[in-house]
N, CA, C and O of each residue as an XYZ file, in Angstrom:
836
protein
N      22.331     -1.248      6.837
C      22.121     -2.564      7.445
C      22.353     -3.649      6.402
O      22.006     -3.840      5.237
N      22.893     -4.110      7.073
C      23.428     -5.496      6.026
C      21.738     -6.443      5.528
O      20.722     -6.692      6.177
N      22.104     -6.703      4.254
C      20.641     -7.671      3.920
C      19.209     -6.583      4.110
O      18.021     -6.871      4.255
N      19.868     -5.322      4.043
C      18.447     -4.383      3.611
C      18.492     -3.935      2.153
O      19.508     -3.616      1.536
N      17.592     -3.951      1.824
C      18.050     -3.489      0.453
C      16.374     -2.309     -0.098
O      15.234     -2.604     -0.456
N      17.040     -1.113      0.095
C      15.993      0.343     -0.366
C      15.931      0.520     -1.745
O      16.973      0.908     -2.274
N      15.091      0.356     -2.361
C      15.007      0.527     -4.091
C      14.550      1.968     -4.072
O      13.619      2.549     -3.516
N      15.959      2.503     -5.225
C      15.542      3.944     -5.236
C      15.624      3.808     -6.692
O      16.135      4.847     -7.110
N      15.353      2.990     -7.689
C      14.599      3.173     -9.343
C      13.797      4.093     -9.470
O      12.812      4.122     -8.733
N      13.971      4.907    -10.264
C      12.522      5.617    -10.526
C      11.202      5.589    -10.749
O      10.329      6.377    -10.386
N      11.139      4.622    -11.370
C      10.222      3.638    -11.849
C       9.519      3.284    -10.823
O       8.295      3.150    -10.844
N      10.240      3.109     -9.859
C       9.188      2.093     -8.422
C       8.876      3.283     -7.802
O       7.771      3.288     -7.260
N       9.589      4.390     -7.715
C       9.032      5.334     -6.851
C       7.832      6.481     -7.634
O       6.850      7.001     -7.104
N       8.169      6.580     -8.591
C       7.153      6.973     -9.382
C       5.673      6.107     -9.101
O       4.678      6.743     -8.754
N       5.621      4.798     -9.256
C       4.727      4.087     -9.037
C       4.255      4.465     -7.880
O       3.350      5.294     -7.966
N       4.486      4.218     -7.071
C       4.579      4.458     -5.641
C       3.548      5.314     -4.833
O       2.586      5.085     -4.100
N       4.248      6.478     -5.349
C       3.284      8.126     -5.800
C       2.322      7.497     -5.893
O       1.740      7.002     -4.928
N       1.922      7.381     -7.242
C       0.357      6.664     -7.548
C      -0.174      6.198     -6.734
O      -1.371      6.457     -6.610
N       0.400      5.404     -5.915
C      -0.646      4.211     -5.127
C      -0.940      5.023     -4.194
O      -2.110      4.975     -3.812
N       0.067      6.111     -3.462
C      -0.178      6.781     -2.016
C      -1.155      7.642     -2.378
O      -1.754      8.183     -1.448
N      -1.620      8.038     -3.985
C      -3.147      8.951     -4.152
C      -4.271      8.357     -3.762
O      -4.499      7.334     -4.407
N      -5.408      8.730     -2.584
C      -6.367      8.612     -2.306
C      -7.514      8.419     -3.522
O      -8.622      7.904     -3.370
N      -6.890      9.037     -4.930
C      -8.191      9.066     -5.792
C      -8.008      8.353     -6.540
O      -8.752      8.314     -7.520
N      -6.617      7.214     -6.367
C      -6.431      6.290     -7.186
C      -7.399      5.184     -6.937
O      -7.776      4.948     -5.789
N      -7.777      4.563     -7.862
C      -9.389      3.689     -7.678
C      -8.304      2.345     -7.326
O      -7.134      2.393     -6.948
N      -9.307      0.982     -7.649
C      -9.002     -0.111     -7.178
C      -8.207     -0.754     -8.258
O      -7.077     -1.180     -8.019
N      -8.901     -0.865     -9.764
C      -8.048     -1.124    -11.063
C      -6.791     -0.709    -11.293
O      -5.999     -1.426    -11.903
N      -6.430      0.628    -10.780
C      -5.217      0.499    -11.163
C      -4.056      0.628     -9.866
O      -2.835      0.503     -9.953
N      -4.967      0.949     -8.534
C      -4.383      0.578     -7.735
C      -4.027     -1.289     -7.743
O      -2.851     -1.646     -7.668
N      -4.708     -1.926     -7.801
C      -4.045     -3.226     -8.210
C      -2.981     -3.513     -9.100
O      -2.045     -4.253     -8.794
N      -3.140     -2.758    -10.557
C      -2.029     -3.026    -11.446
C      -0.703     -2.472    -10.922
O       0.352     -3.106    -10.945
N      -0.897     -0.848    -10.300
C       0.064     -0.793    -10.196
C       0.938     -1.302     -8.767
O       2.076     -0.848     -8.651
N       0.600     -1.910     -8.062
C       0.875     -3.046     -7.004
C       1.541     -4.001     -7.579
O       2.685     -4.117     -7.139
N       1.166     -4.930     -8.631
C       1.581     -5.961     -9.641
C       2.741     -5.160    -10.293
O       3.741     -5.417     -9.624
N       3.000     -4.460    -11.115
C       3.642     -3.976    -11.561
C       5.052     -3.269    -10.771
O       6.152     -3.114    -11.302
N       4.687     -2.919     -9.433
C       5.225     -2.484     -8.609
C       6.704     -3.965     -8.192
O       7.932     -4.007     -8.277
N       5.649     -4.883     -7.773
C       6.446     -6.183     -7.670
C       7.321     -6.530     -8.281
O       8.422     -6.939     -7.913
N       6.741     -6.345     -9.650
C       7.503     -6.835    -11.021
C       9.402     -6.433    -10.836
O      10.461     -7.061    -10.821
N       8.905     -4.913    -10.715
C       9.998     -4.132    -10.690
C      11.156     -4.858     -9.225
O      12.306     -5.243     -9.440
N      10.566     -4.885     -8.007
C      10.812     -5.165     -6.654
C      11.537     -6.182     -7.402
O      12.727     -6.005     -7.664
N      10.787     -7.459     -7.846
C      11.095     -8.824     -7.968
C      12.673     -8.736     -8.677
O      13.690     -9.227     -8.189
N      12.590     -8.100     -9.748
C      13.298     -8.078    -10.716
C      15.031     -8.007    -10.137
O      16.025     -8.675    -10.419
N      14.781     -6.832     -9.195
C      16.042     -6.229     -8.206
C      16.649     -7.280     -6.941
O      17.778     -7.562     -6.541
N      14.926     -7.776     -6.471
C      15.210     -8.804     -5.596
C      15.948    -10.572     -5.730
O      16.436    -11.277     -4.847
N      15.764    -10.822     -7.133
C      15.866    -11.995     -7.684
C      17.121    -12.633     -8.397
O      17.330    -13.778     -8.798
N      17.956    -11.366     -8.411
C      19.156    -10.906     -8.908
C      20.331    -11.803     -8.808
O      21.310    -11.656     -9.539
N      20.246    -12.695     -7.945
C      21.209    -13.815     -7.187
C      20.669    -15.227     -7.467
O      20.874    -16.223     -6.774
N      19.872    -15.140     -8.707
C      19.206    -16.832     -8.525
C      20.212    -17.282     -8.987
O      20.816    -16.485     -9.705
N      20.860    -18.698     -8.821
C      21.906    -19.344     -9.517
C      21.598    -20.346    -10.353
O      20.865    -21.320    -10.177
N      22.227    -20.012    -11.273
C      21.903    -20.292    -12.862
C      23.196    -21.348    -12.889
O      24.245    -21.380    -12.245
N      22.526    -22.355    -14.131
C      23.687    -23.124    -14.633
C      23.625    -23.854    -16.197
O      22.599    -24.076    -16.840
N      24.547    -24.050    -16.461
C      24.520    -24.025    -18.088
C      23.676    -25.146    -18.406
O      23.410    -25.977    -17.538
N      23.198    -25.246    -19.675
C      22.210    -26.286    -20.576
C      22.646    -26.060    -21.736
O      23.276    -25.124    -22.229
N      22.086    -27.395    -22.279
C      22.233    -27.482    -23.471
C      21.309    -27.221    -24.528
O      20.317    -27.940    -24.408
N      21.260    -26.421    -25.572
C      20.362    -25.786    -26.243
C      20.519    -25.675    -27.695
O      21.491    -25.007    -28.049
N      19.711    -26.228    -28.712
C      20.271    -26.230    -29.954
C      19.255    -24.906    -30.434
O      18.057    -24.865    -30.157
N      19.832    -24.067    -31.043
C      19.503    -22.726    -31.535
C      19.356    -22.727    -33.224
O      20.265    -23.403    -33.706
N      18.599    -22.242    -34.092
C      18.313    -22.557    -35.336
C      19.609    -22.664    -36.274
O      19.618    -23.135    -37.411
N      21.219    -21.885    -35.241
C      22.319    -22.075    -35.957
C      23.401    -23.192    -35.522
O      24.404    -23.268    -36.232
N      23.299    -23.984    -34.523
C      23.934    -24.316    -33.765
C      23.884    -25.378    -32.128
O      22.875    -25.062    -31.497
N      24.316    -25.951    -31.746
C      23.868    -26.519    -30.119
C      25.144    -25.380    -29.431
O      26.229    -25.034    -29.897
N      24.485    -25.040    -28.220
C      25.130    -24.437    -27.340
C      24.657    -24.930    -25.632
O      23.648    -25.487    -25.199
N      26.011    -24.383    -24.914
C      25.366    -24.396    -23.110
C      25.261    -23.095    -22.903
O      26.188    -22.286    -22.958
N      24.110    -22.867    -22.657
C      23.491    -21.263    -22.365
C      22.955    -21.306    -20.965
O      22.670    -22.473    -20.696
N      22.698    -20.468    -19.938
C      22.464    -20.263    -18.460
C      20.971    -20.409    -18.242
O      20.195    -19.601    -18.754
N      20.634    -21.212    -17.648
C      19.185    -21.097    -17.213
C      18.972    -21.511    -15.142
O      19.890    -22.005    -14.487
N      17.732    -21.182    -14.609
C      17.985    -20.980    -13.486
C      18.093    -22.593    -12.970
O      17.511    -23.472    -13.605
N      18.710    -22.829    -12.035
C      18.921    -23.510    -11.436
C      18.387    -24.045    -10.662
O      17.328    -23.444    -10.484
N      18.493    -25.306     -9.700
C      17.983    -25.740     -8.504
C      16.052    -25.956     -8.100
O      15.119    -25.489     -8.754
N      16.002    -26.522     -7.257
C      15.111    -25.881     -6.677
C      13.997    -25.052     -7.026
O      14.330    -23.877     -6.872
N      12.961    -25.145     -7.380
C      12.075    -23.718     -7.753
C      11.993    -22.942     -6.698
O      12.430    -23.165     -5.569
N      11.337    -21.886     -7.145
C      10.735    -20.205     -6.364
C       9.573    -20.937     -5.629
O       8.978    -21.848     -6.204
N       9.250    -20.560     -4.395
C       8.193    -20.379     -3.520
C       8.094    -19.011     -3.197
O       9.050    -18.429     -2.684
N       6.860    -18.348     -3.488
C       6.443    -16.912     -3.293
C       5.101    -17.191     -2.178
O       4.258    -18.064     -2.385
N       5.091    -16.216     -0.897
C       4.491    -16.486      0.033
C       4.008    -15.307      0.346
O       4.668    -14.530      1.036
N       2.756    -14.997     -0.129
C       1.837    -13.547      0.410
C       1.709    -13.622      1.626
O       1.862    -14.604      2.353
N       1.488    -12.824      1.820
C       0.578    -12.909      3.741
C      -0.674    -12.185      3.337
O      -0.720    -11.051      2.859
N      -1.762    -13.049      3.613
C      -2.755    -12.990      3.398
C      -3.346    -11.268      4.158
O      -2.638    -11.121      5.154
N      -3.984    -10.455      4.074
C      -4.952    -10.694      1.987
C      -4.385    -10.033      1.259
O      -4.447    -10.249      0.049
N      -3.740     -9.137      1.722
C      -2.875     -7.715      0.877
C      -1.880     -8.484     -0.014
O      -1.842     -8.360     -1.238
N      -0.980     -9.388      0.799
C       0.621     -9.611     -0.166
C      -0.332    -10.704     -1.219
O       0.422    -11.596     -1.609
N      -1.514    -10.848     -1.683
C      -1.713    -11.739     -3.434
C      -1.847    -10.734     -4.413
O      -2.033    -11.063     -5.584
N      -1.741     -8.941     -3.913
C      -1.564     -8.381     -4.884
C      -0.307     -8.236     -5.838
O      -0.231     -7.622     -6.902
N       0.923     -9.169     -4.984
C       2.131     -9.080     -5.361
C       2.681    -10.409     -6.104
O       3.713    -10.661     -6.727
N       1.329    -11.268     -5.697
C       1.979    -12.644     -6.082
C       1.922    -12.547     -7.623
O       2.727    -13.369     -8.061
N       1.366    -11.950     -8.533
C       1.228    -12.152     -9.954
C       2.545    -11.654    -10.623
O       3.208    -12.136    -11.542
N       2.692    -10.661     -9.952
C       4.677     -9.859    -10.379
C       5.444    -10.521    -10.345
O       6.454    -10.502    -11.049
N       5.096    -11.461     -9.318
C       7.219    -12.309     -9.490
C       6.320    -13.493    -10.181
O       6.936    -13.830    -11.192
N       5.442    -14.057    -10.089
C       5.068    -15.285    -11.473
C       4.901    -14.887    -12.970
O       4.626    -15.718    -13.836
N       5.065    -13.702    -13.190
C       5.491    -13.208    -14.355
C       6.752    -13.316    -14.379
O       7.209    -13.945    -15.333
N       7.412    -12.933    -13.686
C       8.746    -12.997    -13.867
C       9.221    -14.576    -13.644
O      10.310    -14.905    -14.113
N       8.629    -15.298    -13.120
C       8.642    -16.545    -13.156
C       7.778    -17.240    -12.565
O       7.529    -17.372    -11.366
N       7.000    -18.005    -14.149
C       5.912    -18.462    -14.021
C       6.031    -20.416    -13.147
O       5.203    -21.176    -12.645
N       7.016    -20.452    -13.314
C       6.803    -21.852    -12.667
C       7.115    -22.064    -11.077
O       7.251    -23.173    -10.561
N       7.208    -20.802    -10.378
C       7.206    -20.600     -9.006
C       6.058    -21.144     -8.415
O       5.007    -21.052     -9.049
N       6.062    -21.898     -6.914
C       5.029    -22.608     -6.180
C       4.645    -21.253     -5.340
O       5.232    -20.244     -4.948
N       3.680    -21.658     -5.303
C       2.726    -19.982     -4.455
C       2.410    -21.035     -2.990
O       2.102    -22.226     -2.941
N       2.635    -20.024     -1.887
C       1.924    -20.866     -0.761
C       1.275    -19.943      0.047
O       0.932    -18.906     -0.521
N       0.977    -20.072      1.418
C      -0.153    -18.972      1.928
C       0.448    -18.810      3.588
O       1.001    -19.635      4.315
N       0.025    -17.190      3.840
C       0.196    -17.278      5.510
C      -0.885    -16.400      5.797
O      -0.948    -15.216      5.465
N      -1.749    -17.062      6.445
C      -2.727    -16.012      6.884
C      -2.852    -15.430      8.092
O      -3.062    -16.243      8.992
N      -2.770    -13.811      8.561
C      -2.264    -13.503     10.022
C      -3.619    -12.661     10.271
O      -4.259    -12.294      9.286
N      -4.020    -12.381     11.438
C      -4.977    -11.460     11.748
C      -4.347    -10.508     12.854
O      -3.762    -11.182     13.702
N      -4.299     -9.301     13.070
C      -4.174     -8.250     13.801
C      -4.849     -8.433     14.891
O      -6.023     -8.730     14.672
N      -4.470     -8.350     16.299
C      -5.032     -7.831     17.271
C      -5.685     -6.138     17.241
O      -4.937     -5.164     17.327
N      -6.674     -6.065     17.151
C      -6.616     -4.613     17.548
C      -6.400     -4.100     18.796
O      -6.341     -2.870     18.819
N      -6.319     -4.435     19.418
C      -5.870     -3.493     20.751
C      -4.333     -3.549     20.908
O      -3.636     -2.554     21.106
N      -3.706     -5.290     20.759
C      -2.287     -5.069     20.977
C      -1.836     -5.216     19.714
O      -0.870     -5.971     19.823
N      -1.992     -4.900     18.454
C      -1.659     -4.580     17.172
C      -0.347     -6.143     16.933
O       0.537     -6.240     16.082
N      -0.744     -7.186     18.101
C       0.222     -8.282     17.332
C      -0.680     -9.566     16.414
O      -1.848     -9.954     16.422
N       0.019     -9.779     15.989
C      -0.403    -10.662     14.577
C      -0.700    -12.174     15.257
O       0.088    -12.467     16.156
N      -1.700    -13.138     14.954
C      -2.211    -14.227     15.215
C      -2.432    -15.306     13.924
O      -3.306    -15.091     13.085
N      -1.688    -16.297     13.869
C      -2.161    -17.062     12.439
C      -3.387    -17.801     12.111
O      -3.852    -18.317     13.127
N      -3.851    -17.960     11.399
C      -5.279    -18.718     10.796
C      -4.705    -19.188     10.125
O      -4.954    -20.321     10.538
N      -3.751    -19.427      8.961
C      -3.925    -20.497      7.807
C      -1.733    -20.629      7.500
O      -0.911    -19.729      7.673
N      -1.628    -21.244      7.300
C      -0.262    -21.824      6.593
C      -0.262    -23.110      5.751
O      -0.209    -24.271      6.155
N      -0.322    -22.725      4.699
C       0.025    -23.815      3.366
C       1.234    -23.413      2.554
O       1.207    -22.531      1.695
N       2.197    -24.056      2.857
C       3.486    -23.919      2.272
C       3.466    -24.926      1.089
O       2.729    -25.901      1.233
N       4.283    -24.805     -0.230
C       5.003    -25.436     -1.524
C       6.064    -26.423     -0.419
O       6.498    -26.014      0.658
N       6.392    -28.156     -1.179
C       6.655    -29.183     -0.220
C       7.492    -29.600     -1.281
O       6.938    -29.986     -2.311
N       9.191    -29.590     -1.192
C       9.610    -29.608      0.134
C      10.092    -28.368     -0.043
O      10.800    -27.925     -0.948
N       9.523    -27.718      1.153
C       9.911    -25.625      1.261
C      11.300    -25.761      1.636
O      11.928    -24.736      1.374
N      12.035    -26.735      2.193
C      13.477    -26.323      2.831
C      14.404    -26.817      1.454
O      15.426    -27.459      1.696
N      14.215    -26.658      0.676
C      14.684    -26.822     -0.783
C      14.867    -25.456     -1.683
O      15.653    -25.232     -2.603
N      13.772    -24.554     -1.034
C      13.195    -23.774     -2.114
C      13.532    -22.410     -1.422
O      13.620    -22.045     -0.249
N      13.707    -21.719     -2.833
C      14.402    -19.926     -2.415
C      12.650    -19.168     -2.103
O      11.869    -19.006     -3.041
N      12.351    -18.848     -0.882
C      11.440    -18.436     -0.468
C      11.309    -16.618     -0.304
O      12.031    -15.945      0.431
N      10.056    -16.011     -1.306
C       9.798    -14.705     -1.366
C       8.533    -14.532     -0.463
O       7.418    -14.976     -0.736
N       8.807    -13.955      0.441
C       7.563    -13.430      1.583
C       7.239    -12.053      0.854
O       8.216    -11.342      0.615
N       5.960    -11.585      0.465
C       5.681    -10.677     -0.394
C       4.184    -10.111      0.745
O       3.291    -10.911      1.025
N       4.179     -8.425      1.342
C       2.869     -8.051      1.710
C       3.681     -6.560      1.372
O       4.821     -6.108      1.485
N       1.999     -5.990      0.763
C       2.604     -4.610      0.283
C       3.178     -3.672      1.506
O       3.831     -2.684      1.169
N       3.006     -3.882      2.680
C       3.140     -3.259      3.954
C       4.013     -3.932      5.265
O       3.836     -4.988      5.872
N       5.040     -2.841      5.431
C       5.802     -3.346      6.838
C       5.684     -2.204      7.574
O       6.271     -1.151      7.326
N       4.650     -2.477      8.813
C       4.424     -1.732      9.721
C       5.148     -1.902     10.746
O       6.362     -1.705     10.787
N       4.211     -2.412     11.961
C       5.136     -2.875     13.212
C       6.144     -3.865     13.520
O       6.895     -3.897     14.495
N       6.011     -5.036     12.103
C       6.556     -5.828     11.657
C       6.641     -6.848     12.414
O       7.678     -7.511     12.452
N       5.729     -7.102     13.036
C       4.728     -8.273     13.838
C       4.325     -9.190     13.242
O       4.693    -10.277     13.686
N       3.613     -9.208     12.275
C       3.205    -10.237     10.834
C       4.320    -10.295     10.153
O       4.237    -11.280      9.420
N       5.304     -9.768     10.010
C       6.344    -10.480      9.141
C       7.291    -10.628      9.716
O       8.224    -10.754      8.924
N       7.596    -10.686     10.710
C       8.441    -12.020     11.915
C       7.562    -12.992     12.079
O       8.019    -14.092     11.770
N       6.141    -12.994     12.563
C       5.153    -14.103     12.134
C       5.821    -14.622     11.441
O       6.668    -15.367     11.935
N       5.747    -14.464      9.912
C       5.565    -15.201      8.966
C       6.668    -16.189      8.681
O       6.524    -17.401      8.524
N       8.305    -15.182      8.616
C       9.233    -16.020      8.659
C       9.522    -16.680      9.619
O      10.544    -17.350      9.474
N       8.742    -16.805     11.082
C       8.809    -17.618     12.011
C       8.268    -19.083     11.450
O       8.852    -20.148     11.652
N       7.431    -18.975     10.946
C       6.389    -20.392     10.538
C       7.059    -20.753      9.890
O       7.474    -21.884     10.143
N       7.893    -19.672      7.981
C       8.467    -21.085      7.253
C       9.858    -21.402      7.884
O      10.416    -22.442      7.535
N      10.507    -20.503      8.869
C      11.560    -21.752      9.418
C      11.281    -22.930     10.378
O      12.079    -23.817     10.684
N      10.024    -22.783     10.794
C       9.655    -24.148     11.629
C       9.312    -24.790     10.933
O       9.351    -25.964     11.299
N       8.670    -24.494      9.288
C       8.393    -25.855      8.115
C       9.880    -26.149      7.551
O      10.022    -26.718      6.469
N      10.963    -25.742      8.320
C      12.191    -26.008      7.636
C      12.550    -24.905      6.426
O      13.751    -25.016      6.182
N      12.085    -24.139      5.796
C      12.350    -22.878      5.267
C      13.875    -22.422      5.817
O      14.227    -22.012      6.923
N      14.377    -22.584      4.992
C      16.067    -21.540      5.104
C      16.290    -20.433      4.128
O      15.982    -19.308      4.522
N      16.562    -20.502      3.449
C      16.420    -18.882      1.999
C      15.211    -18.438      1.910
O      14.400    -19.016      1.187
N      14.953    -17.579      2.470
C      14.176    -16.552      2.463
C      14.253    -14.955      2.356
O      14.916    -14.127      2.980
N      13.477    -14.867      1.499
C      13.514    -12.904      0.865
C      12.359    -12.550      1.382
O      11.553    -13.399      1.762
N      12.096    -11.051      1.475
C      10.998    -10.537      1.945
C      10.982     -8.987      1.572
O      11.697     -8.040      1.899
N       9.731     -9.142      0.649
C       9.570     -7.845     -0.506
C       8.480     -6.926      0.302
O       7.559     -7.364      0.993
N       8.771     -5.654      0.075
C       7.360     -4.886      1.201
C       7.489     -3.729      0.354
O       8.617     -3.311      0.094
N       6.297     -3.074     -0.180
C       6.476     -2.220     -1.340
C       6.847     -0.654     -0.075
O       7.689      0.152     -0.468
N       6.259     -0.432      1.135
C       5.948      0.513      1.778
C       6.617     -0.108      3.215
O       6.375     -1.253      3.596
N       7.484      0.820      3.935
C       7.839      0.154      5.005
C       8.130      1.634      6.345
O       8.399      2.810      6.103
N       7.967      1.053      7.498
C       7.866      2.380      8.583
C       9.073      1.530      9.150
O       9.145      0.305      9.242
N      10.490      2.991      9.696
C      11.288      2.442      9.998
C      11.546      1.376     11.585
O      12.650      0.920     11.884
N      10.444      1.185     12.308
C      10.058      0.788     13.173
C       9.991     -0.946     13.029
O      10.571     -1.813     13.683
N       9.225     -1.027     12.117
C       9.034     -2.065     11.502
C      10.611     -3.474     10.947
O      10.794     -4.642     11.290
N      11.186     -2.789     10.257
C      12.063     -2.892      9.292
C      13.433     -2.913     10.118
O      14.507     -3.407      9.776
N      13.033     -2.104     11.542
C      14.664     -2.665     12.418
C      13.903     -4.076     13.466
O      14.626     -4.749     14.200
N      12.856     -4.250     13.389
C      12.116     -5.303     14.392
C      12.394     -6.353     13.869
O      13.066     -7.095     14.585
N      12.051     -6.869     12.513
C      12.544     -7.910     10.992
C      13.617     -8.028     10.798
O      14.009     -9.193     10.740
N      14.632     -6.934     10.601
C      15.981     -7.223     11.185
C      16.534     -7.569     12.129
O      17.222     -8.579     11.983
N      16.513     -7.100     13.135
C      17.124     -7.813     14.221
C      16.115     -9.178     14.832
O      16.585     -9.782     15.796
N      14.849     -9.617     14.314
C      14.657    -11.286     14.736
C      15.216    -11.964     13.977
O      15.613    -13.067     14.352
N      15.507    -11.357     12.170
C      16.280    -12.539     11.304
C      16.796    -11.708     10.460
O      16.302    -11.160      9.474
N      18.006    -11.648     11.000
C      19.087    -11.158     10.441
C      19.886    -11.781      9.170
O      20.802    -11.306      8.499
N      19.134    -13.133      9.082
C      19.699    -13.978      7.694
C      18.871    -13.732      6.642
O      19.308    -14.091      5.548
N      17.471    -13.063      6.674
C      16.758    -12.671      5.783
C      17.031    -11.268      4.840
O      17.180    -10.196      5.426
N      17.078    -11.324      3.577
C      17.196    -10.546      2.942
C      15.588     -9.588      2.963
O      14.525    -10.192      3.102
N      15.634     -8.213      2.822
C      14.741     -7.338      3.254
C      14.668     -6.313      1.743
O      15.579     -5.659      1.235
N      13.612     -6.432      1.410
C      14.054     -5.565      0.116
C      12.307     -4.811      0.231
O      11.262     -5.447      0.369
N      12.497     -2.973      0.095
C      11.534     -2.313      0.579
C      11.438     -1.485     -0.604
O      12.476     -1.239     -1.217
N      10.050     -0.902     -1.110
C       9.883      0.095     -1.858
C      10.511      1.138     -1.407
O      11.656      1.383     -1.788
N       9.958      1.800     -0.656
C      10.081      3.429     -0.173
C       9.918      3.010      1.269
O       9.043      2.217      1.617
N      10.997      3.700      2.302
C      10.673      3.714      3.961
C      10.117      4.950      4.183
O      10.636      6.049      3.985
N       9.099      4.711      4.579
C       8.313      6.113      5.282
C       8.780      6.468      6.533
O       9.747      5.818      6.929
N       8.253      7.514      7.410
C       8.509      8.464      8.281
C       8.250      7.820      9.218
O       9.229      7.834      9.965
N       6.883      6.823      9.907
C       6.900      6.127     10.827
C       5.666      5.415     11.326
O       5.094      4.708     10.496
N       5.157      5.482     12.548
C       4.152      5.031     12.761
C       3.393      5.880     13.513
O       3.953      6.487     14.426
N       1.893      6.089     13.251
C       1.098      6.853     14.363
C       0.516      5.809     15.475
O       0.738      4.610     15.643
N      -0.071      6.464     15.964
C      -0.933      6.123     16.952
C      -1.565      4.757     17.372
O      -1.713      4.104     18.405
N      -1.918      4.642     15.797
C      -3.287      3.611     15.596
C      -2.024      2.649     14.873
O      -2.626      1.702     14.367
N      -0.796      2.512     14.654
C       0.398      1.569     14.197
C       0.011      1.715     12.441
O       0.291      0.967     11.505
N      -0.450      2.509     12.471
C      -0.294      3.111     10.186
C       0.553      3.094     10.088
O       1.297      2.959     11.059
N       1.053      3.238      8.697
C       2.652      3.501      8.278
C       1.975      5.248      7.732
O       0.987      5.584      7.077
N       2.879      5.865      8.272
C       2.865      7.419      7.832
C       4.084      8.123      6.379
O       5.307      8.238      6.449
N       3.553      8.324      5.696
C       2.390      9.162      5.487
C       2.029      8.166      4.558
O       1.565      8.668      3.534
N       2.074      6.963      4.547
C       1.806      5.500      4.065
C       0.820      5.675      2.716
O       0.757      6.773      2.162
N       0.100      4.589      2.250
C      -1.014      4.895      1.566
C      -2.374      4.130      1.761
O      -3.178      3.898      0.858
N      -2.542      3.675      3.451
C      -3.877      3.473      3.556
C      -3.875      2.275      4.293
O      -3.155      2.036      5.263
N      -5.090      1.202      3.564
C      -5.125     -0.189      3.890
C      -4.864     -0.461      3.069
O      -5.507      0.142      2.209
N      -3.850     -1.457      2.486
C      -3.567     -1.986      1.204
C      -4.333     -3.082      0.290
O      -4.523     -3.279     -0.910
N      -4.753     -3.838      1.842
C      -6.140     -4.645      1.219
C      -7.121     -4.213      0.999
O      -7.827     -4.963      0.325
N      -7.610     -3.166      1.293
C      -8.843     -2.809      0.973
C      -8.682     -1.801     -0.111
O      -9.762     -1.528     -0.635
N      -7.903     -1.317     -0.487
C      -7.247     -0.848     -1.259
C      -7.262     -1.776     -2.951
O      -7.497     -1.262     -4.045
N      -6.999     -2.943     -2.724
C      -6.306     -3.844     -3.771
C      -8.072     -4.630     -3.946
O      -8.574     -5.054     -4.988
N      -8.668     -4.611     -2.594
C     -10.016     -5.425     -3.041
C     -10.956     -4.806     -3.390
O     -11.795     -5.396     -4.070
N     -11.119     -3.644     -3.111
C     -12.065     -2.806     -2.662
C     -13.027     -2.786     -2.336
O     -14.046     -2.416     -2.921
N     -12.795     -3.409     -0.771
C     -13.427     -3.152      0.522
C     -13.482     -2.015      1.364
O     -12.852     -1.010      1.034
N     -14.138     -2.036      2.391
C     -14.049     -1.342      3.414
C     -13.510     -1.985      4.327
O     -13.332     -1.464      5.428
């Protein structure tokens, strides 16, 4: 699929492993979430457009490449995707962070918003939608629904864990969005989990129940 993009690094899938262990605690299930991103980000970010500057170096002035335009807006979906927001602000710290907060139906497993605070002006800005999980992919058509009604146009969307159910639903509502997934799992049960997934990710990353 055009604008999908499956990271098969070792590195991320190795990670990965880790997180899907039940006896992995909350400490390093968090780091390695962050770290996880890092990697995601790194692969995902690959296209920022850069343009020359001027730079005097202890031997010399030169025009050397630095990024361009516009800053980064990175957009969790509340509560799970702020385990991801620290990975790509490492990788670039002067990115605007903004918020989407969705709640689950439980019975019809579709997503409902409570909160949207977007970075201003967002239709300027290369936008990363970041939640460790693409399930039914209900909350993340949500999400990129809202920042194109705040005017949002470039938009990425990082999901460390994804059920293939999910991931053709996100595709075919926005097909202009770039889709970049850890590992696609096997699918969905019953109760709309990602199988053989690794859990709740928020409660997981907070450690809650």
């Amino acid at each position: 699929m055009e604008n999908v993009f499956i990271m098969e690094h070792p590195l991320i899938q190795h990670k990965i492993s880790m997180l899907r262990k039940k006896e992995t605690g909350t400490n390093e299930f968090r780091k390695l979430i962050e770290e996880i991103a890092i990697l995601m980000g790194f692969e995902a970010l690959r296209d920022l457009p850069l343009e020359d500057v001027a730079v005097e170096t202890p031997i010399e002035k030169c025009m050397t490449p630095m990024i361009a335009g516009k800053k980064l807006a990175v957009v969790p979906v509340l509560r799970a995707g702020l385990g991801m927001v620290n990975g790509i602000t490492t990788l670039v710290p002067s990115a605007k962070i903004g918020h989407i907060g969705l709640y689950r139906d439980p019975v019809t497993h579709e997503p409902h918003e409570y909160y949207c605070k977007l970075p201003d002006p967002i239709e300027q800005r290369l936008i990363v939608v970041v939640d460790p999980m693409l399930a039914t992919g209900g909350s993340a058509v949500s999400a990129v629904d809202f920042i194109k009604q705040h005017g949002g146009k470039s938009i990425k969307c990082m999901f460390i864990i994804a059920a293939p159910e999910g991931l053709k639903r996100l595709h075919e509502t926005h097909p202009d969005v770039q889709i970049y997934v850890g590992h696609l799992d096997r699918g969905l049960n019953e109760n709309a989990y990602i199988c053989p997934g690794l859990g709740d990710a928020g409660d997981r990353i907070f450690g809650t129940k």
